[in-house]
PDB file of N, H, CA, C and O in Angstrom:
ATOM      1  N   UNK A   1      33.147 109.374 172.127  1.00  0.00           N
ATOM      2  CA  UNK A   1      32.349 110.463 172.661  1.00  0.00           C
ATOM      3  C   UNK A   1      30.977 109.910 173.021  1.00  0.00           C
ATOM      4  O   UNK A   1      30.525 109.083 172.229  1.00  0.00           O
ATOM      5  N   UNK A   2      30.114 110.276 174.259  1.00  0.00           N
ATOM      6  H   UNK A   2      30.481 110.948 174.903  1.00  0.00           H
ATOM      7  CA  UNK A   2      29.253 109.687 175.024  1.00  0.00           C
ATOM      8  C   UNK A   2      28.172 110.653 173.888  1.00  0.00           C
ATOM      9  O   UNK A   2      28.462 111.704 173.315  1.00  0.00           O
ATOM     10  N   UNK A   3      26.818 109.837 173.822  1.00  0.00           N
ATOM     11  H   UNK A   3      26.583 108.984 174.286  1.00  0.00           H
ATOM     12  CA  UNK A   3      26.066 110.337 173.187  1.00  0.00           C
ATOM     13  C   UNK A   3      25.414 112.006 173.908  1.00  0.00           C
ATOM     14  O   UNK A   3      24.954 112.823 173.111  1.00  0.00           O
ATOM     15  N   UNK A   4      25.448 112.298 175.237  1.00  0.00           N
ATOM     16  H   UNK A   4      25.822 111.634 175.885  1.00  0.00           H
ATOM     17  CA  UNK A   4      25.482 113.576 175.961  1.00  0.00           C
ATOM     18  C   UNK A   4      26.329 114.359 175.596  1.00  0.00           C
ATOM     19  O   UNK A   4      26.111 115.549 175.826  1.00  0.00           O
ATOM     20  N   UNK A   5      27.597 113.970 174.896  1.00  0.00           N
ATOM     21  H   UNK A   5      27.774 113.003 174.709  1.00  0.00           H
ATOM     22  CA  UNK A   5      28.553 114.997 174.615  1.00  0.00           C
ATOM     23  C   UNK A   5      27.971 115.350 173.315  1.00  0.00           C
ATOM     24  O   UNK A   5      27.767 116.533 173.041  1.00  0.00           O
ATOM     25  N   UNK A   6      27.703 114.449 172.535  1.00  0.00           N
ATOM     26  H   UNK A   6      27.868 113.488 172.758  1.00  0.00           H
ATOM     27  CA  UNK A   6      27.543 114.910 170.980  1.00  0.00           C
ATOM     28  C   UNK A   6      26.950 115.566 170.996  1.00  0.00           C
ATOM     29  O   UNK A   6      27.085 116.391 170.093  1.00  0.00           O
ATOM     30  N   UNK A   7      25.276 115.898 172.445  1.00  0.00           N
ATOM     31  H   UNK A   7      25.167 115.227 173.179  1.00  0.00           H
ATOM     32  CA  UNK A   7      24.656 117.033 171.690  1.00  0.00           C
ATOM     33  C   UNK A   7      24.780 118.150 172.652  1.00  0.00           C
ATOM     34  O   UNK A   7      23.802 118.754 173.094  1.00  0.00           O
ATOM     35  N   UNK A   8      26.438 118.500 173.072  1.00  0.00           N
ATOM     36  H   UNK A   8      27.232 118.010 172.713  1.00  0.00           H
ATOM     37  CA  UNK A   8      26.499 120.062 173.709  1.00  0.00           C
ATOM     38  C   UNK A   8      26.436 120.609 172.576  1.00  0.00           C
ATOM     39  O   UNK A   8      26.135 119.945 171.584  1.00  0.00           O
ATOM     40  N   UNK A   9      26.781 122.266 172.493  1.00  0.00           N
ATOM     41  H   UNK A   9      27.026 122.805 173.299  1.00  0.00           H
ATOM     42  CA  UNK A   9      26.966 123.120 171.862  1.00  0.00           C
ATOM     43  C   UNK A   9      28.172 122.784 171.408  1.00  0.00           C
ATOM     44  O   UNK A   9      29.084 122.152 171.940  1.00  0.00           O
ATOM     45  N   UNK A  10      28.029 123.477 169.955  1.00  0.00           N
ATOM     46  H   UNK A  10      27.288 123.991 169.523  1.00  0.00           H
ATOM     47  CA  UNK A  10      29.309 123.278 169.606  1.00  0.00           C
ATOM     48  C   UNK A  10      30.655 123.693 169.695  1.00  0.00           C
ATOM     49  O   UNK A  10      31.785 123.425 169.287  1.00  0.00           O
ATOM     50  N   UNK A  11      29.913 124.604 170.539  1.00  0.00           N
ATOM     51  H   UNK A  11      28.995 124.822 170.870  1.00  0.00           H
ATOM     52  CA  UNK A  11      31.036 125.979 170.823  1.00  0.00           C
ATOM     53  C   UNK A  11      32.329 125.048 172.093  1.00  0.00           C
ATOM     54  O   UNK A  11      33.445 125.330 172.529  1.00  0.00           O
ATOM     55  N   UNK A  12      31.411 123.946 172.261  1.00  0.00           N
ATOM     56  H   UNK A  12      30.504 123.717 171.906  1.00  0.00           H
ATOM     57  CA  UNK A  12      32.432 123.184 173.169  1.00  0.00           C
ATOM     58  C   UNK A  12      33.560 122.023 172.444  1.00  0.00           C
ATOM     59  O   UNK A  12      34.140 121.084 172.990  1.00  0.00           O
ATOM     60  N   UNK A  13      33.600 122.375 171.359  1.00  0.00           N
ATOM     61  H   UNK A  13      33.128 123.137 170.915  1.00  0.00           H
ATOM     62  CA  UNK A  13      34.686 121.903 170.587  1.00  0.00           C
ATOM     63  C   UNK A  13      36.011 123.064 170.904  1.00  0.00           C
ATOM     64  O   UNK A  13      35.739 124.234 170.634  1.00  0.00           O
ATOM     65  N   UNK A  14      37.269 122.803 171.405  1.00  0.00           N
ATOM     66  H   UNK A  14      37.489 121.853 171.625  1.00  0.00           H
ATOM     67  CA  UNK A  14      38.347 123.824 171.900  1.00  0.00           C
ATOM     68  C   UNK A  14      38.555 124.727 170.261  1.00  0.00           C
ATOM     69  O   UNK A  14      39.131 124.251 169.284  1.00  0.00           O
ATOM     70  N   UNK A  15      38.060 125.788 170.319  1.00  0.00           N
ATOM     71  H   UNK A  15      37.592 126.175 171.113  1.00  0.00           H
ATOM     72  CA  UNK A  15      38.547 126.437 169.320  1.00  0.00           C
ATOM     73  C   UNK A  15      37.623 126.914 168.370  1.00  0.00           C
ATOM     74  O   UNK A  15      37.983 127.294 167.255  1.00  0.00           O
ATOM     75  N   UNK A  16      36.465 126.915 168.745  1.00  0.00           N
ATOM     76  H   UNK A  16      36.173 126.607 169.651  1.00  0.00           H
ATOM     77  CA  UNK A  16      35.253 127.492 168.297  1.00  0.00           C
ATOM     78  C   UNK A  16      34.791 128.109 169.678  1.00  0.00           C
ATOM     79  O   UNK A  16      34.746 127.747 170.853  1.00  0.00           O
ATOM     80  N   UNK A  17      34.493 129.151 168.981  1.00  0.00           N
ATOM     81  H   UNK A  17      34.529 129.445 168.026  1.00  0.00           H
ATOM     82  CA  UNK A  17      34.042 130.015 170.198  1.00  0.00           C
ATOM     83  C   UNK A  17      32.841 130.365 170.108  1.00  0.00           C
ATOM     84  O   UNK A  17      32.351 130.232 168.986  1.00  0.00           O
ATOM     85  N   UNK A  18      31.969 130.907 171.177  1.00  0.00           N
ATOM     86  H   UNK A  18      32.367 131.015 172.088  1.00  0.00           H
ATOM     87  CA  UNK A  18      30.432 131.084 171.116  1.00  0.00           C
ATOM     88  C   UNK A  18      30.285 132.014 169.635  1.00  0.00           C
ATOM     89  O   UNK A  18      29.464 131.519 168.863  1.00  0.00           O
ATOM     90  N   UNK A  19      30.913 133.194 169.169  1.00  0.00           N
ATOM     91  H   UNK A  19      31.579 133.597 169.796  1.00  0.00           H
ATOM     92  CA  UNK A  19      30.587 133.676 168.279  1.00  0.00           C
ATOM     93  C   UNK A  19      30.713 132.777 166.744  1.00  0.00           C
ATOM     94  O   UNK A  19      30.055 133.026 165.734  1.00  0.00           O
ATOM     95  N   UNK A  20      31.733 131.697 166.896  1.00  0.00           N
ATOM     96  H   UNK A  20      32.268 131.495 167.717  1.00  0.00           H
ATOM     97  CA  UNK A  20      32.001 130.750 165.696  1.00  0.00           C
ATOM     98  C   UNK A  20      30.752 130.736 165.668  1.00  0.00           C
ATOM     99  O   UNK A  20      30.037 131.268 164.819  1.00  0.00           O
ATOM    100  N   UNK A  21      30.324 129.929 166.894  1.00  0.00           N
ATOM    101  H   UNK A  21      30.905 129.497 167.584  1.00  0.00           H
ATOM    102  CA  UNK A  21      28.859 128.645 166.869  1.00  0.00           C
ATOM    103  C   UNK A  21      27.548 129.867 166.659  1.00  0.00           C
ATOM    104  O   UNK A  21      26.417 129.774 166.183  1.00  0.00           O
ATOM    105  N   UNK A  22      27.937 130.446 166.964  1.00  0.00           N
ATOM    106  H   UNK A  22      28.855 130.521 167.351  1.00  0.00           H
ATOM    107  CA  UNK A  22      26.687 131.248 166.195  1.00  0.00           C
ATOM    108  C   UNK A  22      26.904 131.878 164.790  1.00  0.00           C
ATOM    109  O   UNK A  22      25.974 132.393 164.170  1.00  0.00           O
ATOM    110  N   UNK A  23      28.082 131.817 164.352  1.00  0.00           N
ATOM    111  H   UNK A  23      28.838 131.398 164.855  1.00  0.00           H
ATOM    112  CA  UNK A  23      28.083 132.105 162.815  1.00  0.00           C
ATOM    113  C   UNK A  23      27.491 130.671 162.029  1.00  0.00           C
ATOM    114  O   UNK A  23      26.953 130.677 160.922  1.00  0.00           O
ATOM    115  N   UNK A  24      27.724 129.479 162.862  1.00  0.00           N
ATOM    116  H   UNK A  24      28.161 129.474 163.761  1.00  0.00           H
ATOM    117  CA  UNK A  24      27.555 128.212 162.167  1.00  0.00           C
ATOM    118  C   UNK A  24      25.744 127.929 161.998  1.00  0.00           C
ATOM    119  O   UNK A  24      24.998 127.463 161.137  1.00  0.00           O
ATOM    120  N   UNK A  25      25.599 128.567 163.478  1.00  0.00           N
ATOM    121  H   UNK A  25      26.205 128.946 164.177  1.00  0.00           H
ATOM    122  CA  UNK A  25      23.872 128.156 163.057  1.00  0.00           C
ATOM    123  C   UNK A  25      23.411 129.259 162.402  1.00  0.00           C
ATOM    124  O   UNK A  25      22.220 129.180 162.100  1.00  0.00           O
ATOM    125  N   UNK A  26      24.091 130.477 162.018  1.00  0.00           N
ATOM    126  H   UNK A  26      25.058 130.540 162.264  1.00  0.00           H
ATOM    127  CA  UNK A  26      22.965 131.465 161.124  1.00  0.00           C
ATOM    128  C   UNK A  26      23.061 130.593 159.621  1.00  0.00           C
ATOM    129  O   UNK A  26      22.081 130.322 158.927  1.00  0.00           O
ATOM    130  N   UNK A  27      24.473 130.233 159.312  1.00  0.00           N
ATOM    131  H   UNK A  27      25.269 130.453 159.876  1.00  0.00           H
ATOM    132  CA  UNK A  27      24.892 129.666 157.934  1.00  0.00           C
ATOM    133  C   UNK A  27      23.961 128.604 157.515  1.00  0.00           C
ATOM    134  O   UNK A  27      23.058 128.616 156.678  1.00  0.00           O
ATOM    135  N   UNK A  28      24.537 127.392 158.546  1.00  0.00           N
ATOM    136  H   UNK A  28      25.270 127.382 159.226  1.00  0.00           H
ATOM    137  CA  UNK A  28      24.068 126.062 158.035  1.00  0.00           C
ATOM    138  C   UNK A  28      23.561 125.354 159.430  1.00  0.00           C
ATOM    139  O   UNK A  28      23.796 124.164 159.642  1.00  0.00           O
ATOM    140  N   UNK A  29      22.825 126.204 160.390  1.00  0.00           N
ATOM    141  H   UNK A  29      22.634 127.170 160.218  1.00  0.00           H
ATOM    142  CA  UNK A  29      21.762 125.432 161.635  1.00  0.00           C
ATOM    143  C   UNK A  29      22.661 124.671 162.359  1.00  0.00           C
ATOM    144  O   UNK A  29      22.140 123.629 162.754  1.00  0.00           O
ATOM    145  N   UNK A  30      23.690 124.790 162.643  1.00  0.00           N
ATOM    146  H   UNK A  30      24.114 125.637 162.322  1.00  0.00           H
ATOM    147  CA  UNK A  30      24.290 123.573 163.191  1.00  0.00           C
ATOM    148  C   UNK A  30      24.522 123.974 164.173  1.00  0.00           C
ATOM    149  O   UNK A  30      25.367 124.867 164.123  1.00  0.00           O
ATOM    150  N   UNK A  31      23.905 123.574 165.837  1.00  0.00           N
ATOM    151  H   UNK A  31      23.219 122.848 165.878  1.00  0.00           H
ATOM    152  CA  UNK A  31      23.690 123.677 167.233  1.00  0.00           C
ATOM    153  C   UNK A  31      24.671 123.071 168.088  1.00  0.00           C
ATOM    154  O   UNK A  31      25.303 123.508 169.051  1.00  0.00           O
ATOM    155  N   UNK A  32      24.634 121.414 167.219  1.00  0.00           N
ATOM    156  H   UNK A  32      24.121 121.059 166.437  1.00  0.00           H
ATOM    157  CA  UNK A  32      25.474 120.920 168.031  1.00  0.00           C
ATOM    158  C   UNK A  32      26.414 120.281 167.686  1.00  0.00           C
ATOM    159  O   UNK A  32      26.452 120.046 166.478  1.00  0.00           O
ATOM    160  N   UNK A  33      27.569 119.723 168.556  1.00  0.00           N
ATOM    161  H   UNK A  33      27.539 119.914 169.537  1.00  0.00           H
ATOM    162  CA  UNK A  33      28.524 118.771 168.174  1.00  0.00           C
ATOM    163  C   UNK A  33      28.554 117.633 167.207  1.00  0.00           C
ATOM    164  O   UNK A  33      29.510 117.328 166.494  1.00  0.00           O
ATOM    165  N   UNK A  34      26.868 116.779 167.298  1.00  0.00           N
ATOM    166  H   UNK A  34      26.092 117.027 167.877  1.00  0.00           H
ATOM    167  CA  UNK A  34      26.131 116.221 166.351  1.00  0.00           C
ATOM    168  C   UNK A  34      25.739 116.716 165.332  1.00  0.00           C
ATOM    169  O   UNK A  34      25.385 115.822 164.563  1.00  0.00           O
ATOM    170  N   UNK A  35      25.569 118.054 164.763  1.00  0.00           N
ATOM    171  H   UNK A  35      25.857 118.780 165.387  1.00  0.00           H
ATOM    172  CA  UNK A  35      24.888 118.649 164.122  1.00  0.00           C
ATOM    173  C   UNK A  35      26.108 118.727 162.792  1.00  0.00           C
ATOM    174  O   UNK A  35      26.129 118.381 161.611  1.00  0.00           O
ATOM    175  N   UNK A  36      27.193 119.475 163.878  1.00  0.00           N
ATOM    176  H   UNK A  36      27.177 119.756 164.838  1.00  0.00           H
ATOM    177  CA  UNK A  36      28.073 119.479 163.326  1.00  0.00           C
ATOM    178  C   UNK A  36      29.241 117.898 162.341  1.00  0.00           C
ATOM    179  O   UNK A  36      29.840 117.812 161.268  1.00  0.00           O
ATOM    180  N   UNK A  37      29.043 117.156 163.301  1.00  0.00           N
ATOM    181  H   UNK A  37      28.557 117.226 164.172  1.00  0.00           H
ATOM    182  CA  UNK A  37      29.679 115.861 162.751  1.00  0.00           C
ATOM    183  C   UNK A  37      28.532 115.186 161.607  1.00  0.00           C
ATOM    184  O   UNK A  37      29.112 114.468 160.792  1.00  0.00           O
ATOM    185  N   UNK A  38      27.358 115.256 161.438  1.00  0.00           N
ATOM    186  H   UNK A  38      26.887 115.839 162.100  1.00  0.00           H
ATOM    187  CA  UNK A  38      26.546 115.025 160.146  1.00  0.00           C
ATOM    188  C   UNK A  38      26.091 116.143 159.446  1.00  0.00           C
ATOM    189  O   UNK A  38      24.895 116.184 159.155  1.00  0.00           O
ATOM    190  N   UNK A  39      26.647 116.828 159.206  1.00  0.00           N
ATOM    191  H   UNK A  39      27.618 116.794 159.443  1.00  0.00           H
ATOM    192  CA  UNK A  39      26.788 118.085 158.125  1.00  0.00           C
ATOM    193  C   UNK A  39      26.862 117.783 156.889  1.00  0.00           C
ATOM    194  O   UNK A  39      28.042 117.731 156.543  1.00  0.00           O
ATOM    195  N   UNK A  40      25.953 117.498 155.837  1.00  0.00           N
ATOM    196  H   UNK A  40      24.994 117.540 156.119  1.00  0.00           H
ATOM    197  CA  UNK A  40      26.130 117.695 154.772  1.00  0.00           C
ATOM    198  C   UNK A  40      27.304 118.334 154.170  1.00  0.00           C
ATOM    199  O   UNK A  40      28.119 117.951 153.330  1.00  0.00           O
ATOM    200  N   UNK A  41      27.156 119.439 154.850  1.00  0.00           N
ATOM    201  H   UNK A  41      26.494 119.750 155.532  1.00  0.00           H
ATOM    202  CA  UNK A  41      28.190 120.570 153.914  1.00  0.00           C
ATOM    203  C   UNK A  41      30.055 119.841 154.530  1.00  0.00           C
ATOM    204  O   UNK A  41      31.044 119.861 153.797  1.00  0.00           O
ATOM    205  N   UNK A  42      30.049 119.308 155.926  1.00  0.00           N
ATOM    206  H   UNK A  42      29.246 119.292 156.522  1.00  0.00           H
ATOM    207  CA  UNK A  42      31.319 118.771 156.310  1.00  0.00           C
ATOM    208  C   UNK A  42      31.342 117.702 155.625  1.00  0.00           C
ATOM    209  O   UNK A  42      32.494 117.604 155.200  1.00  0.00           O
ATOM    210  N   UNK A  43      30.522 116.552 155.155  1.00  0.00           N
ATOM    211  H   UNK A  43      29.587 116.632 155.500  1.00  0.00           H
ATOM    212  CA  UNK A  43      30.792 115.556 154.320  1.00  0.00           C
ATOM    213  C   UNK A  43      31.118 115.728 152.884  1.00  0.00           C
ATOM    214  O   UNK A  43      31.718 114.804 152.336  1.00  0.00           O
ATOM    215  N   UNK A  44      30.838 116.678 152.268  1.00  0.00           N
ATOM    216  H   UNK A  44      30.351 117.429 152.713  1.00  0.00           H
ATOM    217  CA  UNK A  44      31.267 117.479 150.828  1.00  0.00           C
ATOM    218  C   UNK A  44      32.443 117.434 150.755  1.00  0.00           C
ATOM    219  O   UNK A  44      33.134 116.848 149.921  1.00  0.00           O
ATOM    220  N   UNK A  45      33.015 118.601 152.404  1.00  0.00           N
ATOM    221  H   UNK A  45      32.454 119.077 153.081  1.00  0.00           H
ATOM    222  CA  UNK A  45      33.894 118.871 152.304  1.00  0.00           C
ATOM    223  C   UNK A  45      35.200 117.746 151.979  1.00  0.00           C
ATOM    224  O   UNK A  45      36.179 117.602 151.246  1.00  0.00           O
ATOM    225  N   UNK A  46      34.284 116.938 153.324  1.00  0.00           N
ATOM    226  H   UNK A  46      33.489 117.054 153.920  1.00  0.00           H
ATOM    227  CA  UNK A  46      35.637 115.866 153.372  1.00  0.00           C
ATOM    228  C   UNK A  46      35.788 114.925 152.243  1.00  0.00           C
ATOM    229  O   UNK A  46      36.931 114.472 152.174  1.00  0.00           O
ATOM    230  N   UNK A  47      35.055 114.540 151.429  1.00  0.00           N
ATOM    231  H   UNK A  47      34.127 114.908 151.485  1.00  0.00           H
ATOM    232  CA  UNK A  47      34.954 113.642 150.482  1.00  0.00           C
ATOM    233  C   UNK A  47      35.408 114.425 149.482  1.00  0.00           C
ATOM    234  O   UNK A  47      35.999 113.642 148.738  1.00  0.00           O
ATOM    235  N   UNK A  48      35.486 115.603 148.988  1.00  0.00           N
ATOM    236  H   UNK A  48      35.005 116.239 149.592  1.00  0.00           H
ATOM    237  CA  UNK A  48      36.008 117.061 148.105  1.00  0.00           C
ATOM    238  C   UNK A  48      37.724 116.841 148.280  1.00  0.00           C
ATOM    239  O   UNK A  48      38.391 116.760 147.248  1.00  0.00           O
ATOM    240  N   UNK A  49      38.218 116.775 149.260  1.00  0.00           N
ATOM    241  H   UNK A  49      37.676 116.841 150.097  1.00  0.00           H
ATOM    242  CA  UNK A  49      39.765 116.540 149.744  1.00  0.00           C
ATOM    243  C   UNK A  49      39.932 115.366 149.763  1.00  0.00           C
ATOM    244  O   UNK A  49      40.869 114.892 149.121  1.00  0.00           O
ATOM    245  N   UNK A  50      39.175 114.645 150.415  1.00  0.00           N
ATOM    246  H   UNK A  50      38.414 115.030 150.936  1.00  0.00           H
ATOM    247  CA  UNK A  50      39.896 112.550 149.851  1.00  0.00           C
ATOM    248  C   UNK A  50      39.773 112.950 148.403  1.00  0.00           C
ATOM    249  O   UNK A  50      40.859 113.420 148.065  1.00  0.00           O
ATOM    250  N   UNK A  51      38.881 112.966 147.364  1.00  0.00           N
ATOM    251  H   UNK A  51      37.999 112.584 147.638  1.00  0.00           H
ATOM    252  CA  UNK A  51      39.495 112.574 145.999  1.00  0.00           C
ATOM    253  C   UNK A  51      40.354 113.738 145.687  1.00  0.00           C
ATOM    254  O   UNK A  51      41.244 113.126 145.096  1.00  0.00           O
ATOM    255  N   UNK A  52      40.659 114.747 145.663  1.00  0.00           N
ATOM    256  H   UNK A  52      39.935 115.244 146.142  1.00  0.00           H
ATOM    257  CA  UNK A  52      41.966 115.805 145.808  1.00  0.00           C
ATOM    258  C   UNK A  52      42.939 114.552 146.172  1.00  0.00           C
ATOM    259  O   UNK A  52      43.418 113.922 145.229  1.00  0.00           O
ATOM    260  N   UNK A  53      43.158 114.280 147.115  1.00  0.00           N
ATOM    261  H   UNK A  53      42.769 114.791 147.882  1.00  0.00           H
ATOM    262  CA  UNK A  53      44.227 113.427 147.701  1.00  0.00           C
ATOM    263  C   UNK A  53      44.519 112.461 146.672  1.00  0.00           C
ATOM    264  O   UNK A  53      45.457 112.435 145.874  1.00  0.00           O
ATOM    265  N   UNK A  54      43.351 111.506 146.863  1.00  0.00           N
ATOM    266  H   UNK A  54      42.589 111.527 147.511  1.00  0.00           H
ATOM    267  CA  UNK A  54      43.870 110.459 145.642  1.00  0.00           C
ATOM    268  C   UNK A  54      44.098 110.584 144.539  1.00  0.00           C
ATOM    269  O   UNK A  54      45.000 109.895 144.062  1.00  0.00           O
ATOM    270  N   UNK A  55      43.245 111.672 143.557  1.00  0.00           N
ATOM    271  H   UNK A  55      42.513 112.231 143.944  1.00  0.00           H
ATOM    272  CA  UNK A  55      44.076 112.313 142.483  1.00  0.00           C
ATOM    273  C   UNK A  55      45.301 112.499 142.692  1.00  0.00           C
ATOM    274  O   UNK A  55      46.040 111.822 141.977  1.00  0.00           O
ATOM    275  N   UNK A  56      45.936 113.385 143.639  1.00  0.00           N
ATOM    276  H   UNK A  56      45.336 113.936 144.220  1.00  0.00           H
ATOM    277  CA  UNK A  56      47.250 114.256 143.552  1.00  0.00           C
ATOM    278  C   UNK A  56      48.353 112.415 143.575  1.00  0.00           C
ATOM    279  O   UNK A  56      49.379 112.185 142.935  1.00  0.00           O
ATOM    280  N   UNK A  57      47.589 111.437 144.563  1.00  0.00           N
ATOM    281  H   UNK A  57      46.755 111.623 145.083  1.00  0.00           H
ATOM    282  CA  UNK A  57      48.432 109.996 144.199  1.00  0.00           C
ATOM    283  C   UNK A  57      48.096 108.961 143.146  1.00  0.00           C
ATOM    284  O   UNK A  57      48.431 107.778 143.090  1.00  0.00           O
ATOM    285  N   UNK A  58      47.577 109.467 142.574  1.00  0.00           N
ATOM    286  H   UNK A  58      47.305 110.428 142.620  1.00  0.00           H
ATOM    287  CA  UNK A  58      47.243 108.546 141.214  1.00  0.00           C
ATOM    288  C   UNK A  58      47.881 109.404 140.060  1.00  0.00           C
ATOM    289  O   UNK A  58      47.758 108.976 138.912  1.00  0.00           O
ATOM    290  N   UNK A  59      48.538 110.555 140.273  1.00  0.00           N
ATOM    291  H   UNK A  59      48.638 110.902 141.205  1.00  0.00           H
ATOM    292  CA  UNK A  59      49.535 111.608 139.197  1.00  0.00           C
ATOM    293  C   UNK A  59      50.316 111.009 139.673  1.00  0.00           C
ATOM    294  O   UNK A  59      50.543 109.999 139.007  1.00  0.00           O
ATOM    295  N   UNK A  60      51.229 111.131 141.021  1.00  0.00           N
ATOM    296  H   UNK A  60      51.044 111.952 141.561  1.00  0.00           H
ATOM    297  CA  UNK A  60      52.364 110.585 140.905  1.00  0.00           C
ATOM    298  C   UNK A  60      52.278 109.099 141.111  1.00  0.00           C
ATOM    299  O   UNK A  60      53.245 108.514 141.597  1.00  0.00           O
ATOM    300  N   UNK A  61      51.770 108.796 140.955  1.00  0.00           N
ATOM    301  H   UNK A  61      50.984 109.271 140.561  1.00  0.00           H
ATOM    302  CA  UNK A  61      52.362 106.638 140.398  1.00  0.00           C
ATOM    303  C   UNK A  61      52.109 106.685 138.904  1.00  0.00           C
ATOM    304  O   UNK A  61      52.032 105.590 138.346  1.00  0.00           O
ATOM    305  N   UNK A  62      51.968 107.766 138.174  1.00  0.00           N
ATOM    306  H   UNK A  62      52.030 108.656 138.627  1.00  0.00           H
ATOM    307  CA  UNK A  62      51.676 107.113 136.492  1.00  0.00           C
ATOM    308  C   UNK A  62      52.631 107.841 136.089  1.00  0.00           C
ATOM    309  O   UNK A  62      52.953 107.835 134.901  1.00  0.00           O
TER     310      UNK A  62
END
């Protein structure tokens, strides 16, 4: 992604719609595509589900 894309709206991600992207910036400010891809709250998330994951595979190998 060209650094011009990262900072459209985010609403230009297929499947967020202008009203998403305005629920996103009342929540957590997030304007843009950039805004959105360094999100604190999306890095939680995702790092919250990798160790979920590797837990759920470190139960089944023991």
């Amino acid at each position: 992604m060209s650094s011009a894309r990262a900072d459209e709206p985010v609403s230009a991600i297929q499947g967020i719609s202008e009203g998403d992207a305005e629920l996103l910036k009342a929540a957590f400010n997030i304007k843009t595509i950039r805004d959105l891809a360094t999100s604190k709250y999306v890095a939680v998330a995702m790092n919250t589900f990798s160790l979920a994951a590797l837990i759920a595979l470190l139960v089944t190998l023991s």
